[in-house]
C-alpha positions as CSV (number, residue, x, y, z in Angstrom):
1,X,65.5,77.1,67.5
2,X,68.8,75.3,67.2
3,X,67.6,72.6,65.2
4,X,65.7,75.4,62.5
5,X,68.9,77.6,62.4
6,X,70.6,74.5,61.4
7,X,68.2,73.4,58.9
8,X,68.6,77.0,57.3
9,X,72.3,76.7,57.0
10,X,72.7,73.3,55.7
11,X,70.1,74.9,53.0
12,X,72.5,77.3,52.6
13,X,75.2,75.5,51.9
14,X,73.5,72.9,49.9
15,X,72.1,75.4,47.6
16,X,75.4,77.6,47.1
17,X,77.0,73.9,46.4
18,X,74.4,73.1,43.6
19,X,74.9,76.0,41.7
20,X,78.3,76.4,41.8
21,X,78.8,72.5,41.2
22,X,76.7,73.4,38.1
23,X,78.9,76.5,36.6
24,X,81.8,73.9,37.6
25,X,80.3,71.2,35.6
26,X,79.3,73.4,32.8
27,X,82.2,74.9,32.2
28,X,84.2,71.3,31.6
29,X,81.4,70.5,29.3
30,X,81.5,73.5,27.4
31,X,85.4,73.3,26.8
32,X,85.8,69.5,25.8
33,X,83.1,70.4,22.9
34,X,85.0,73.1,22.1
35,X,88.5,71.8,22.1
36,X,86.7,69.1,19.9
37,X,84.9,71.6,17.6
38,X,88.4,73.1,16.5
39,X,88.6,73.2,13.0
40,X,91.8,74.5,11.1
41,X,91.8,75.3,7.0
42,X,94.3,77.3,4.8
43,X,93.5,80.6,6.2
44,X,94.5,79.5,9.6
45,X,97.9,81.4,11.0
46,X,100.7,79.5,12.5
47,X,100.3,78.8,16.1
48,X,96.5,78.3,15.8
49,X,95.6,75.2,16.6
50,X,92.1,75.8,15.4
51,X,89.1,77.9,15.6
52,X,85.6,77.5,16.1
53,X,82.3,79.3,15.6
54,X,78.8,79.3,17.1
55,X,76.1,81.2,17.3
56,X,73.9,81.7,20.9
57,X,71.6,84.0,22.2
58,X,71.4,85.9,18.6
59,X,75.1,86.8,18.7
60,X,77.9,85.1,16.8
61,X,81.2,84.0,18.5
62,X,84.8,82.9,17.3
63,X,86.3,81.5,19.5
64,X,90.6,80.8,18.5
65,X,93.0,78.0,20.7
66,X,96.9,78.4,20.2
67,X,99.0,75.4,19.6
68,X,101.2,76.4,22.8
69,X,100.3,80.3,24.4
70,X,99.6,83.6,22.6
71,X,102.8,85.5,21.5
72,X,101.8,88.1,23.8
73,X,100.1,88.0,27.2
74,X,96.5,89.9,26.8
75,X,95.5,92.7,28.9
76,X,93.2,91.1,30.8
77,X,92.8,87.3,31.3
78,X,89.9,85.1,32.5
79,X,90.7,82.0,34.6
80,X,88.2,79.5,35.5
81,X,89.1,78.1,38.7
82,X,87.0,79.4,41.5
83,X,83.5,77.8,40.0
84,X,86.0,74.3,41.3
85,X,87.2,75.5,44.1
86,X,83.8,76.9,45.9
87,X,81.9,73.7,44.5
88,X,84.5,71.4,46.3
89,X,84.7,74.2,49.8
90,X,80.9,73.8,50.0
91,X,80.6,70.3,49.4
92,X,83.3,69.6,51.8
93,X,81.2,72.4,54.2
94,X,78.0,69.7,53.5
95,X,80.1,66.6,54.3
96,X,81.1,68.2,57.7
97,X,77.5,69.6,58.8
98,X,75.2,66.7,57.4
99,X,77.5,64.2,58.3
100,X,80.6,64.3,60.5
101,X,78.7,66.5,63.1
102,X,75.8,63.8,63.5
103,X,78.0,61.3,62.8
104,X,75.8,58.5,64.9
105,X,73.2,59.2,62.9
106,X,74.2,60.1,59.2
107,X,77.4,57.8,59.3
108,X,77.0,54.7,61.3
109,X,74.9,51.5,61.7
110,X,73.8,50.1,65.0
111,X,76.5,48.0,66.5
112,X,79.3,49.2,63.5
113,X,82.3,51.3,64.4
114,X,81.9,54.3,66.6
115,X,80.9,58.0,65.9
116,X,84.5,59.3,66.2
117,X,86.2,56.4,64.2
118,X,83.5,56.9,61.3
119,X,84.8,60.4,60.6
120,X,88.6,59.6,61.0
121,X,87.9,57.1,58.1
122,X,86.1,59.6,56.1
123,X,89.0,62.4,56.7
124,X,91.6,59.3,55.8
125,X,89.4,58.8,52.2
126,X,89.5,62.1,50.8
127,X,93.1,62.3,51.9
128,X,94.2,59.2,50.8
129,X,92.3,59.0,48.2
130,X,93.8,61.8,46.3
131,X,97.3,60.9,47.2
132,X,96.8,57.1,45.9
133,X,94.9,59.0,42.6
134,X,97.9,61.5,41.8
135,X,100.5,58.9,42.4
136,X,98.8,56.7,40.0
137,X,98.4,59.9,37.8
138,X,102.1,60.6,37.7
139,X,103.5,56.8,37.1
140,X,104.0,55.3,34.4
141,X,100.3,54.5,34.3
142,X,99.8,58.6,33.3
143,X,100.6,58.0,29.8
144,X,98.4,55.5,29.3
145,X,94.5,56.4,29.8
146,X,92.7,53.1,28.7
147,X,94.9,51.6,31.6
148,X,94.2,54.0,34.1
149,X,90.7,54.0,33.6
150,X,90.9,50.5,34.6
151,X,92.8,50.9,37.9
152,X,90.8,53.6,38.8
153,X,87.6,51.7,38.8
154,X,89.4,49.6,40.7
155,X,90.2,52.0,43.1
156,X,86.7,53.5,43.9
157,X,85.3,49.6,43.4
158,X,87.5,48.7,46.4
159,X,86.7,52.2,48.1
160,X,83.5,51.8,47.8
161,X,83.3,48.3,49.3
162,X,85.6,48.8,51.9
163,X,83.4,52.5,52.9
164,X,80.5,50.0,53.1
165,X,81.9,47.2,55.6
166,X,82.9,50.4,58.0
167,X,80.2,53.5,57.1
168,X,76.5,53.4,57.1
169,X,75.4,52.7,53.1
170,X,74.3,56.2,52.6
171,X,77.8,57.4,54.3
172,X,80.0,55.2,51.8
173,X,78.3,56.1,48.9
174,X,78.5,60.1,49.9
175,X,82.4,59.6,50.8
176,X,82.7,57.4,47.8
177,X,81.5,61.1,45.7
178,X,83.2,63.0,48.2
179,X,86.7,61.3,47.2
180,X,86.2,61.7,43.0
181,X,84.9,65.4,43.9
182,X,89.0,65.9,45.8
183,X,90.7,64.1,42.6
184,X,88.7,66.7,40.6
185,X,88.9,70.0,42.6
186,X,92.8,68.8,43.5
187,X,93.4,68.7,39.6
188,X,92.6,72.0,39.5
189,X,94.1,73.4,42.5
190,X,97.0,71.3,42.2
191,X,98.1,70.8,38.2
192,X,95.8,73.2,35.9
193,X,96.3,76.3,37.7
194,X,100.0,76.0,38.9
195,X,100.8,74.9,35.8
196,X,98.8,77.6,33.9
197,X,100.2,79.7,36.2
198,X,103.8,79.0,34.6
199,X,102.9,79.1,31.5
200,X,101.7,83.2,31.9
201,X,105.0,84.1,33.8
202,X,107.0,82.3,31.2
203,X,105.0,84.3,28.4
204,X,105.3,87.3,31.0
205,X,109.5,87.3,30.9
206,X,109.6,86.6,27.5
207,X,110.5,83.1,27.3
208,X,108.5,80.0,25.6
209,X,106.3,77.9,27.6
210,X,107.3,74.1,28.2
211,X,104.0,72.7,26.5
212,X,104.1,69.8,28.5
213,X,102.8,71.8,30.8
214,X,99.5,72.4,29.3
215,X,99.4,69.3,27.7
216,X,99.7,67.8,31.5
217,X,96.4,70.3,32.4
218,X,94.4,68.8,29.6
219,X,94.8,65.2,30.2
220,X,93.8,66.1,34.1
221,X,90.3,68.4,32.7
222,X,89.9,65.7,30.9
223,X,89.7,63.3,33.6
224,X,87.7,65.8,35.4
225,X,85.1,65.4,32.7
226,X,84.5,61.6,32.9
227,X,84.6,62.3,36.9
228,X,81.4,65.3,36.2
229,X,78.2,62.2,35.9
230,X,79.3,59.7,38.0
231,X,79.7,62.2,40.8
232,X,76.4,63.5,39.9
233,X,75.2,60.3,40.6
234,X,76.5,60.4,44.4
235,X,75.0,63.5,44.6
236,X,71.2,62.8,44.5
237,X,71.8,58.7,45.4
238,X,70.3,59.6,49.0
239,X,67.1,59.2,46.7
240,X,67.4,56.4,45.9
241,X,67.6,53.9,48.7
242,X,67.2,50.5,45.9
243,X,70.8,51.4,45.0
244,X,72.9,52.2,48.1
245,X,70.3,49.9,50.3
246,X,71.1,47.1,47.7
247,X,73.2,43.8,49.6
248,X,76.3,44.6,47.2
249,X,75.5,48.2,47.0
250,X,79.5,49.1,46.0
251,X,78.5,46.7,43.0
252,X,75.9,48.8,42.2
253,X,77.6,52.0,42.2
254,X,80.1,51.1,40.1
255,X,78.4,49.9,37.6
256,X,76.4,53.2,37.9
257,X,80.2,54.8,37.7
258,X,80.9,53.1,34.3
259,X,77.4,54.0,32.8
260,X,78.1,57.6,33.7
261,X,81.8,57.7,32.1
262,X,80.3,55.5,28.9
263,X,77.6,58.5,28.6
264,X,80.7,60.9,28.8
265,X,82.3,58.9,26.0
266,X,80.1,58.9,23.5
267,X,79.3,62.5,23.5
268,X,82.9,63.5,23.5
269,X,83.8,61.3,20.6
270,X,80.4,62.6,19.0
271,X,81.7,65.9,19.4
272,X,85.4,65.4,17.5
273,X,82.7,63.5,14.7
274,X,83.4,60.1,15.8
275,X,80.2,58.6,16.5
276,X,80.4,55.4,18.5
277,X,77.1,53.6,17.9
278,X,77.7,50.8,20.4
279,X,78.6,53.1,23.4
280,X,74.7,54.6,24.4
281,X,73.2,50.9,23.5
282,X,75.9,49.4,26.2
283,X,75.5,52.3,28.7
284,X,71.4,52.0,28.5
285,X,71.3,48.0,28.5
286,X,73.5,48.1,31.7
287,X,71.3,50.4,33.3
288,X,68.3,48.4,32.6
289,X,70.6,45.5,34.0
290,X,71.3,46.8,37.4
291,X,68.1,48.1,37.3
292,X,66.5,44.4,37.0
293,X,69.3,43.2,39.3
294,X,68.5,45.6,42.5
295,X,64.3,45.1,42.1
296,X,63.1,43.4,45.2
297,X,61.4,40.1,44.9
298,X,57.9,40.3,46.1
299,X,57.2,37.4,49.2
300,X,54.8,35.1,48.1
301,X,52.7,34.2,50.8
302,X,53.2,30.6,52.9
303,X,50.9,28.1,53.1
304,X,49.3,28.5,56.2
305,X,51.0,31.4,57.6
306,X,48.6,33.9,58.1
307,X,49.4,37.5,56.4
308,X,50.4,40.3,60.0
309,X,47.4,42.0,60.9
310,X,47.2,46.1,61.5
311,X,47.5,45.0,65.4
312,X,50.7,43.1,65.2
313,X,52.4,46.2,62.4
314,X,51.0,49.4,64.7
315,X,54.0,48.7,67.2
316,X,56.8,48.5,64.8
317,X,55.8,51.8,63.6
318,X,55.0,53.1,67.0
319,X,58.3,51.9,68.0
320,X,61.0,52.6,65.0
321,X,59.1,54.9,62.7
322,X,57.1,57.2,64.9
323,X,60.1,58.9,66.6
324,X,60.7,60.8,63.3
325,X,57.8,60.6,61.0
326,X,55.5,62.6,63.3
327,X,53.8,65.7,63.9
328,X,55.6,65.9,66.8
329,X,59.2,64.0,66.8
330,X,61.1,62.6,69.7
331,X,64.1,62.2,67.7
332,X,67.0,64.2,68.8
333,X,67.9,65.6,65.6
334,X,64.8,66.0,63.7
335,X,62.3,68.2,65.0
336,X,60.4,68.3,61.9
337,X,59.0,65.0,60.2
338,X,61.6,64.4,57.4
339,X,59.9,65.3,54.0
340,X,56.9,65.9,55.6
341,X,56.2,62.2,55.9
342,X,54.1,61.4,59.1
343,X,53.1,58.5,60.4
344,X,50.4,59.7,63.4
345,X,47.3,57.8,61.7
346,X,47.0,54.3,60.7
347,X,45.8,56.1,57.3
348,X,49.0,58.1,57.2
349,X,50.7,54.5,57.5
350,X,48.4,53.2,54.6
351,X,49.1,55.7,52.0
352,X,52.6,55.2,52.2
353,X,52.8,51.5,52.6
354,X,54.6,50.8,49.1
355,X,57.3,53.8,50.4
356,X,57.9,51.8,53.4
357,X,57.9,48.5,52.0
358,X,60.9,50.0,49.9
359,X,63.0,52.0,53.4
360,X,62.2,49.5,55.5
361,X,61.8,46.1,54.0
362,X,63.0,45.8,50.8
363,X,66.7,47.8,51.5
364,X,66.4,48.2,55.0
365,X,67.8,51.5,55.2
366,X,64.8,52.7,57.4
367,X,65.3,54.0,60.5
368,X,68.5,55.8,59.7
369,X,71.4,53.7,61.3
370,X,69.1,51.5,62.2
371,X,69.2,53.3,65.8
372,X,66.2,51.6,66.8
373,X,67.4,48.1,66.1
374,X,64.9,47.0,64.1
375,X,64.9,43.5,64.1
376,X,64.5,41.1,60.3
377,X,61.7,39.6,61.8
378,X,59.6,42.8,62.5
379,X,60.8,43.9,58.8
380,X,59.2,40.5,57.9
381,X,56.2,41.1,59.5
382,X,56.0,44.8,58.1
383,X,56.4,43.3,54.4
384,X,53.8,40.5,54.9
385,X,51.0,43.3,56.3
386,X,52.1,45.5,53.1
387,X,51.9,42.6,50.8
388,X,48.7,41.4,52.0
389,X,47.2,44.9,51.1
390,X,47.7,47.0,53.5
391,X,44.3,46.8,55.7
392,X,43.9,49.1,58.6
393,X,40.8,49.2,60.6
């Protein structure tokens, strides 16, 4: 009973996280466009900065941004902070339940650091993290994106490679997200609001805003923005085991990272009318690239090295697949077979031979942690019986 009410709740959270990670994500979308759809002409009053139409849902909308703040403070005012705030609360809520609290199985590899020490390390990456992110934010660094962007990557390139000498893959890559989802909910929490904040009392007793201040919130939603795909990407990697399983899997992801944040900058510059032909081209061939790079070479058989028989494979998958994938599990955390997938049948084992080749073989991120201590040699094996078709009884 445990083990379902637990399964409820991380649903729970997860699903609360999705949607408000989408109305988060949404929302920066929607105000880049529009801060790049603002238009100004003769008829436009001092203190506009511009205005923009649009039409949606069969109802027209104009939409006006000042240069600094309105001359006087609205009767009621919308602020769009707590789509961030829940989306990083719930996400952090994930990071504890899925991982910290079964730390030995979500966080660590057989033989790596221990259960406790994993988690310190991941509290000491979202905290450090942010603190090494806004003091690079507030030197002299700040005023100069192009130049930030590229100690940045540096930053979550070394994260992510040190997360994956210490963490299980799946672990580094989650923490890798978790830390780029802080920088972005902390941007809010700590620079757009506060500083928003002062810009309505100053309006409030009269006074004229210091538009540095709002020029300072900007630049941060605008880091946010380039943050939205690449986080995306950490998001639903767990599907993906040919990326975080690869041998150089921080390589991978950020070279995932700068695909994302190329995708971002086309369609911003697109949206101020600046279309930047080369951008998509770049983005798409890299894909392809790391695609190609991460695709498992196929064993070719060896002269007279018969292919593993059904007889020899039935153990390993007795022994370090069976515990989970079953109708009945042994595991300790899983009491129902993840996804479904059961392996109780040699003809269960069949049908997903080319899934197993890819877990267990091919990224060797199958079993989780590698708990069971699988050794290369049985993966060998595995990969010879599923290269040599398969055959069962």
């Amino acid at each position: 009973m445990a083990a379902h009410l637990y399964e409820w709740l991380s649903l729970a959270i997860r699903w609360l996280h999705v949607i408000v990670g989408i109305a988060w994500i949404g929302d920066s979308f929607y105000f880049m466009w529009l801060d790049a759809s603002l238009r100004r002409d003769e008829s436009t009053p001092d203190g506009v900065k511009g205005e923009s139409w649009s039409v949606h849902g069969g109802g027209f909308y104009r939409v006006i941004k000042f240069v600094n703040a309105p001359e006087q403070m609205p009767a009621k005012l919308h602020w769009f902070k707590w789509q961030a705030y829940t989306t990083w609360l719930s996400g952090f809520a994930l990071l504890c339940v899925v991982y910290w609290l079964q730390a030995k199985v979500w966080m660590v590899d057989a033989g790596g650091i221990s259960p406790e020490a994993s988690v310190a390390v991941g509290v000491g990456t979202l905290v450090g993290g942010w603190l090494v992110y806004t003091l690079l934010c507030k030197s002299p660094l700040g005023k100069a994106p192009v130049a930030l962007a590229f100690v940045l990557g540096g930053v979550l390139a070394g994260t992510a490679y040190g997360l994956g000498e210490l963490l299980s893959a799946r672990a580094a890559y989650i923490h890798t997200g978790a830390m780029i989802g802080t920088w972005m909910a902390g941007n809010v929490a700590m620079i757009i609001i506060p500083n928003q904040r002062k810009i309505v009392a100053a309006l409030m007793d009269g006074k004229s805003p210091d538009p540095a201040l709002g020029l300072e919130s900007k630049l941060r939603s605008t880091h946010n923005n380039y943050l939205t795909l690449p986080v995306i990407f950490v998001m639903i990697s767990n599907h993906y085991p040919s990326t975080y399983g690869h041998p150089h899997a921080w390589a991978v992801l950020v070279g995932l990272f700068a695909v994302g944040a190329l995708t971002r900058v086309f369609f911003n510059f697109r949206n101020a009318g600046r279309v930047l032909g080369w951008v998509l081209p770049v983005a798409a061939v890299a894909y392809i690239g790391l695609a190609v790079l991460t695709a498992p070479q196929r064993s070719e058989p060896v002269p007279g090295v018969a292919t593993a028989t059904w007889s020899q494979v039935a153990p390993i998958i007795q022994t370090h697949c069976v515990p989970c994938h079953s109708s009945e599990p042994s595991h300790a955390v899983f009491t129902t077979a993840p996804n479904g997938v059961m392996y109780d049948t040699p003809e269960q084992v069949a049908s997903k031979a080319a899934m197993i080749k890819v877990r267990a073989v091919d990224t060797a991120t199958m079993p989780l942690a590698n708990e069971t201590n699988m050794t290369a040699e049985e993966r060998v094996k595995l990969g010879s019986w599923i290269d040599g078709g398969a055959v069962i009884p």
